[in-house]
C-alpha positions as CSV (number, residue, x, y, z in Angstrom):
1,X,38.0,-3.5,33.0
2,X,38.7,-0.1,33.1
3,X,36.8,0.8,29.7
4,X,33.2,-0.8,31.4
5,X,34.1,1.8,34.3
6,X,34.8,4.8,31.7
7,X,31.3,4.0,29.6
8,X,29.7,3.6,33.4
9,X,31.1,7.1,34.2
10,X,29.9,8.6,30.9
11,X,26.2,7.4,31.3
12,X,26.3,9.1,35.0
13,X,27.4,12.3,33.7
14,X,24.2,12.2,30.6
15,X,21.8,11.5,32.9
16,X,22.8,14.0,35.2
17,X,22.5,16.1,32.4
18,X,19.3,15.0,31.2
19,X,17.9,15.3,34.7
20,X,19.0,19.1,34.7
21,X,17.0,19.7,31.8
22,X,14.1,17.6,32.7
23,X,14.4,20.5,36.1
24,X,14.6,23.4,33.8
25,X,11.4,22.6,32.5
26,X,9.6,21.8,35.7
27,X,10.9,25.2,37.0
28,X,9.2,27.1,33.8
29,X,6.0,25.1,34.0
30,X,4.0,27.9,34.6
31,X,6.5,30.4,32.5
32,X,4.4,32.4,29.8
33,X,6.1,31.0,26.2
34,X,8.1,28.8,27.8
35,X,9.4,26.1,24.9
36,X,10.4,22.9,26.5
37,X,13.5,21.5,26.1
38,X,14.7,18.1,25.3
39,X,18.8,16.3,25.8
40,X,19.7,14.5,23.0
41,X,21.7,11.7,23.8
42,X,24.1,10.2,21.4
43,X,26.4,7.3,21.6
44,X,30.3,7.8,21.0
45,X,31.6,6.3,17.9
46,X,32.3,2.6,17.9
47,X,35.4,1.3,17.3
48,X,36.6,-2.1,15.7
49,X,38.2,-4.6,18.4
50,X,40.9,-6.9,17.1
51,X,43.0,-9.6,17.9
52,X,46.5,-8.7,18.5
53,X,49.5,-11.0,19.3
54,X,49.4,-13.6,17.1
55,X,51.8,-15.6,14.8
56,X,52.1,-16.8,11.4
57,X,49.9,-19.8,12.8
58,X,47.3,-17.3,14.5
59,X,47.1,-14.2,12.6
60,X,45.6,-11.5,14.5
61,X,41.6,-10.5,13.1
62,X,38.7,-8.3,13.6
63,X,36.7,-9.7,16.6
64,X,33.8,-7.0,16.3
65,X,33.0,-3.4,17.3
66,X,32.4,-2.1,20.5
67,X,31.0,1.1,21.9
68,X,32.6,3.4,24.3
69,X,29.7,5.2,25.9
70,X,27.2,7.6,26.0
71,X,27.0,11.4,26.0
72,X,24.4,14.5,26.1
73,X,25.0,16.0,22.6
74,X,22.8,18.9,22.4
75,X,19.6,20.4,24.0
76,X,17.0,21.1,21.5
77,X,13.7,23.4,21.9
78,X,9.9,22.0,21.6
79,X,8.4,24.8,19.9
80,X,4.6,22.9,20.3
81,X,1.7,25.1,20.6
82,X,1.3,25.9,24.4
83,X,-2.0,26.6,25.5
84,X,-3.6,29.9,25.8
85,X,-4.7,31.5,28.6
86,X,-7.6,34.9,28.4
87,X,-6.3,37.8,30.5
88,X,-8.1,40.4,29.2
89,X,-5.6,42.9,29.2
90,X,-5.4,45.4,26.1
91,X,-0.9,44.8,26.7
92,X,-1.3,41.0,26.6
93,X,-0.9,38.8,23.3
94,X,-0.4,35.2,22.1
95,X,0.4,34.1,18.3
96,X,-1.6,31.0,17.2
97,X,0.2,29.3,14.3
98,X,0.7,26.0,12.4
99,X,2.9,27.3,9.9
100,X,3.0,24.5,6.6
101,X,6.4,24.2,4.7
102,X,6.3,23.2,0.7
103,X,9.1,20.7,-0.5
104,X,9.3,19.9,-4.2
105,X,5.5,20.9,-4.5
106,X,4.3,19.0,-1.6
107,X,3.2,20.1,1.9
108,X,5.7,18.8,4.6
109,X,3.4,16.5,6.8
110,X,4.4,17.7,9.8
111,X,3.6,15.9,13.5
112,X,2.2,17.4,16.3
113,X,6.0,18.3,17.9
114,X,6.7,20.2,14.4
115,X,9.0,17.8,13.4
116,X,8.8,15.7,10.0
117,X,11.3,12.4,9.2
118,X,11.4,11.2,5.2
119,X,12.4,7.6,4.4
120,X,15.9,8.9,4.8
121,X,16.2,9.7,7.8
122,X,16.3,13.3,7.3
123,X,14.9,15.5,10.1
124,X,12.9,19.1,9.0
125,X,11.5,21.1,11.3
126,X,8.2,23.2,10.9
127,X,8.9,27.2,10.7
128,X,7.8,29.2,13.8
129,X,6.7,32.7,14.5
130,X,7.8,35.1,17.5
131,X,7.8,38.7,18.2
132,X,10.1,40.9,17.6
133,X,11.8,42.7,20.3
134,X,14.8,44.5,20.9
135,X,17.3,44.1,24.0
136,X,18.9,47.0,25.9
137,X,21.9,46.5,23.5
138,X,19.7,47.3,20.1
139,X,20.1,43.7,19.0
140,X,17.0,42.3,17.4
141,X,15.9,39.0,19.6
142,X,12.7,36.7,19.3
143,X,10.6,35.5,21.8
144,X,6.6,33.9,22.6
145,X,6.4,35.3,25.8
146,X,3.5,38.4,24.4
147,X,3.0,39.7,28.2
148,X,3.6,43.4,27.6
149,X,3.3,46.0,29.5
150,X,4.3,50.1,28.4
151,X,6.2,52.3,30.0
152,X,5.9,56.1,30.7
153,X,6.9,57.4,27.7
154,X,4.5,54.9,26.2
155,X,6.7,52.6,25.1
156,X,5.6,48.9,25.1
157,X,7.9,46.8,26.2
158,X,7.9,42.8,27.3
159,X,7.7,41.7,30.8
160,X,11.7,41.9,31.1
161,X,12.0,45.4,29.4
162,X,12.8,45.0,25.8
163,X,11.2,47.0,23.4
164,X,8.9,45.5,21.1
165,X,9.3,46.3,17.8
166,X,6.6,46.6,14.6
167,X,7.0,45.0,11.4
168,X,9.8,47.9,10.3
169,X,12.0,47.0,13.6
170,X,10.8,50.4,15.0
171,X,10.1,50.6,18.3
172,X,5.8,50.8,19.1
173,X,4.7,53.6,21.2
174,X,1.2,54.8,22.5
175,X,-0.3,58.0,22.9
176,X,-3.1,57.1,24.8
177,X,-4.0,54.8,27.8
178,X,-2.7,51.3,27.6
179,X,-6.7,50.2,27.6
180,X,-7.4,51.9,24.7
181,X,-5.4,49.7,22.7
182,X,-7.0,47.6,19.8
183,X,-5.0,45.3,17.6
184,X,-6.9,42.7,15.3
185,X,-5.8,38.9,14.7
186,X,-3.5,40.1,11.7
187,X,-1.3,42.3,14.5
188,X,-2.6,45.3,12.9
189,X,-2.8,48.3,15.4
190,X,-6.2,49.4,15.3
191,X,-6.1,52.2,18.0
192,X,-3.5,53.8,20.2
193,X,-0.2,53.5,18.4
194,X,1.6,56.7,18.6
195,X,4.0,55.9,15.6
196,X,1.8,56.0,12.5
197,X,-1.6,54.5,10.9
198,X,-1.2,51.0,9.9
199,X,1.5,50.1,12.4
200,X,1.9,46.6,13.1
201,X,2.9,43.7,15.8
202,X,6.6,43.2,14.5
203,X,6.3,38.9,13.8
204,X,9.1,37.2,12.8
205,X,8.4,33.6,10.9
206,X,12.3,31.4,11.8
207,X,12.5,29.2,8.8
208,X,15.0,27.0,10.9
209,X,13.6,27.3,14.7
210,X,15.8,24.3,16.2
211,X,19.0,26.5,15.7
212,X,17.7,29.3,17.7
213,X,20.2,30.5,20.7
214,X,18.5,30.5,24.1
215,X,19.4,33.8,25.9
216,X,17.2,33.2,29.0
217,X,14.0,35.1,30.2
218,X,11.9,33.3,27.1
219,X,14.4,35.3,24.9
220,X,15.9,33.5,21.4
221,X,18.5,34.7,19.3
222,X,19.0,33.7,15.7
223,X,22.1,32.4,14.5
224,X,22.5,33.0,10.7
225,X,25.9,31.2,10.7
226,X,23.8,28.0,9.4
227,X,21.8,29.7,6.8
228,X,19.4,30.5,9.1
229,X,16.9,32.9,7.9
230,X,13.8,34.7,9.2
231,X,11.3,36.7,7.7
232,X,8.4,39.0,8.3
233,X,5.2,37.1,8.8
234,X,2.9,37.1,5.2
235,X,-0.8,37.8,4.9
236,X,-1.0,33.4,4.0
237,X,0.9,32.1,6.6
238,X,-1.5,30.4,9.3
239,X,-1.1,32.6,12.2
240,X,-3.1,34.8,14.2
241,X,-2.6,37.6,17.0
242,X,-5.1,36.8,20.2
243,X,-5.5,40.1,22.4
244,X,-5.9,40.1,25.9
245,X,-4.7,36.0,26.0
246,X,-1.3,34.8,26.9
247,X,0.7,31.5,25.9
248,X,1.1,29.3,28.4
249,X,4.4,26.6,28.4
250,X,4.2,24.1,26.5
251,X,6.1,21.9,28.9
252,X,3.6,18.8,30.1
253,X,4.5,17.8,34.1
254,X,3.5,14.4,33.8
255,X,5.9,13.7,31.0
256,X,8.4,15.6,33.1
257,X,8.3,13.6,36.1
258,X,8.2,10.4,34.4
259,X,11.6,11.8,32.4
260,X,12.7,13.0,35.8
261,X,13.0,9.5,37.7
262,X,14.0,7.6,34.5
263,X,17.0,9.7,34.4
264,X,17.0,9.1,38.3
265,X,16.9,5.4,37.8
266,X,20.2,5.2,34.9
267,X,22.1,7.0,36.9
268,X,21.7,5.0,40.1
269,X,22.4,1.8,37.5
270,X,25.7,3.3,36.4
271,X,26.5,4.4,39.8
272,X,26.4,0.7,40.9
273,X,28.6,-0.6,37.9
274,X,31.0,2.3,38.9
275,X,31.0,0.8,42.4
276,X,31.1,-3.0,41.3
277,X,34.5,-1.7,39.0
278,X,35.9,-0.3,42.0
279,X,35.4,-3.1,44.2
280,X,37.2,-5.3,41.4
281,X,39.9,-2.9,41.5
282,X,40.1,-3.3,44.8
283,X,40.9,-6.9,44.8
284,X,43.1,-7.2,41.8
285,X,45.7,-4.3,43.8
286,X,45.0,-5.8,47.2
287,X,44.4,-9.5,47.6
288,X,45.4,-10.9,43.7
289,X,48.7,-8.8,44.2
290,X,49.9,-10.6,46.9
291,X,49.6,-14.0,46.0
């Protein structure tokens, strides 16, 4: 009795987790770069249920397996094209791509979440690009959100103050008004850069997005630990730089809400198992024990 009520209590506690996440992306709706995020939910490992007890007569056997609940493995990043939004500031910018990945001389056929299957079930995920900025610590981070803005000293710097950084990691800085600035849809700095002719948008292509660390603020972090690399973005990869546009998030509300009251509903139906458990519980220790 008491295992029904622990796989009851398990499936409360992932779908209060997956509401949570399904809220973090209804929060960020209107968030520029915001990439949604999705809880993976993943069973606990089955185990083998036997007989036990019996004699010579009745040996004890494998009845079957059983699982023992439910639980919210991981949160992983939708890094779909969000759609852009014209601003027509000089300081705002949004990176297009649809980045292709060759396997064994054939183009990964990608879906429209980024994400390809094969026939064994293996899962590869379509490289992404980001800027390249730099927090107030000097550690290189990544990130979609291209609302910029410059500074004083003429310093451009994202809409939480990092500095954004050029194709060298060296920090970009204007000599003239932010206005005058011109970059084409390579992220080539046409006009206004302070720090050299030819300077250019520092983009960074992740070769393995999904293991990105989520700082907060749209801000990633890579994590080479998995043999996670990144790389500067090449003149044939299929991305562009649109000035004066902004990315909006790529999280979709309707989606969201549906998400939201199905993890609503499970947790009200494990709530009532809980509640039937106890109730049994309640009886066995109460009434059954004094008989």
């Amino acid at each position: 009795m008491l295992r029904g009520l622990y796989n009851a209590a398990a499936g409360m506690v992932t779908q209060e987790r997956r509401h949570d996440t399904v809220t973090q992306n209804l929060v960020n709706v209107n968030t520029t770069g915001y990439k949604q995020t999705d809880s993976v939910q993943r069973a606990f490992p089955e185990v083998l249920v036997s007989m036990i007890g019996g004699g010579a007569e009745n040996p004890s056997r494998t009845i079957g397996k059983l699982n023992t609940g439910v639980f919210a493995e991981e949160s992983l990043s939708l890094y779909k094209q969000g759609a852009l939004r014209e601003t027509g500031l000089a300081t705002d910018f949004a990176i297009v791509s649809e980045l292709g990945l060759t396997v064994n001389g054939e183009d990964v056929p990608f879906d429209a979440s980024g994400k390809y299957i094969n026939e064994n079930g293996d899962i590869t995920y379509r490289p992404e690009a980001f800027f390249t900025v730099q927090d107030e610590n000097g550690e290189v981070r990544y990130t979609r959100n291209g609302q910029f803005h410059v500074s004083e000293s003429g310093n451009v710097l994202t809409s939480t103050g990092y500095q954004v950084l050029d194709d060298n990691n060296a920090p970009i800085v204007l000599t003239g008004q932010a206005g005058d600035l011109t970059v084409n849809e390579q992220g080539q700095i046409l006009s206004g850069a302070g720090n050299g002719a030819g300077v250019t948008l520092g983009i960074t292509v992740v070769d393995k997005p999904y293991q990105l660390v989520r700082e907060g603020n749209g801000v990633f972090r890579l994590d080479a630990t998995d043999g996670n690399s990144a790389r500067v973005l090449a003149a044939g990869d299929n991305a562009i730089v649109r000035q004066g546009y902004i990315e909006a998030s790529n999280v979709d509300p309707s989606q969201s809400m549906v998400e939201l009251t199905a993890a609503l509903r499970a947790y009200e139906t494990n709530q009532k198992v809980v509640q039937f458990y106890d109730k049994s519980l309640d009886k066995a220790v109460n009434e059954i024990g004094r008989v």
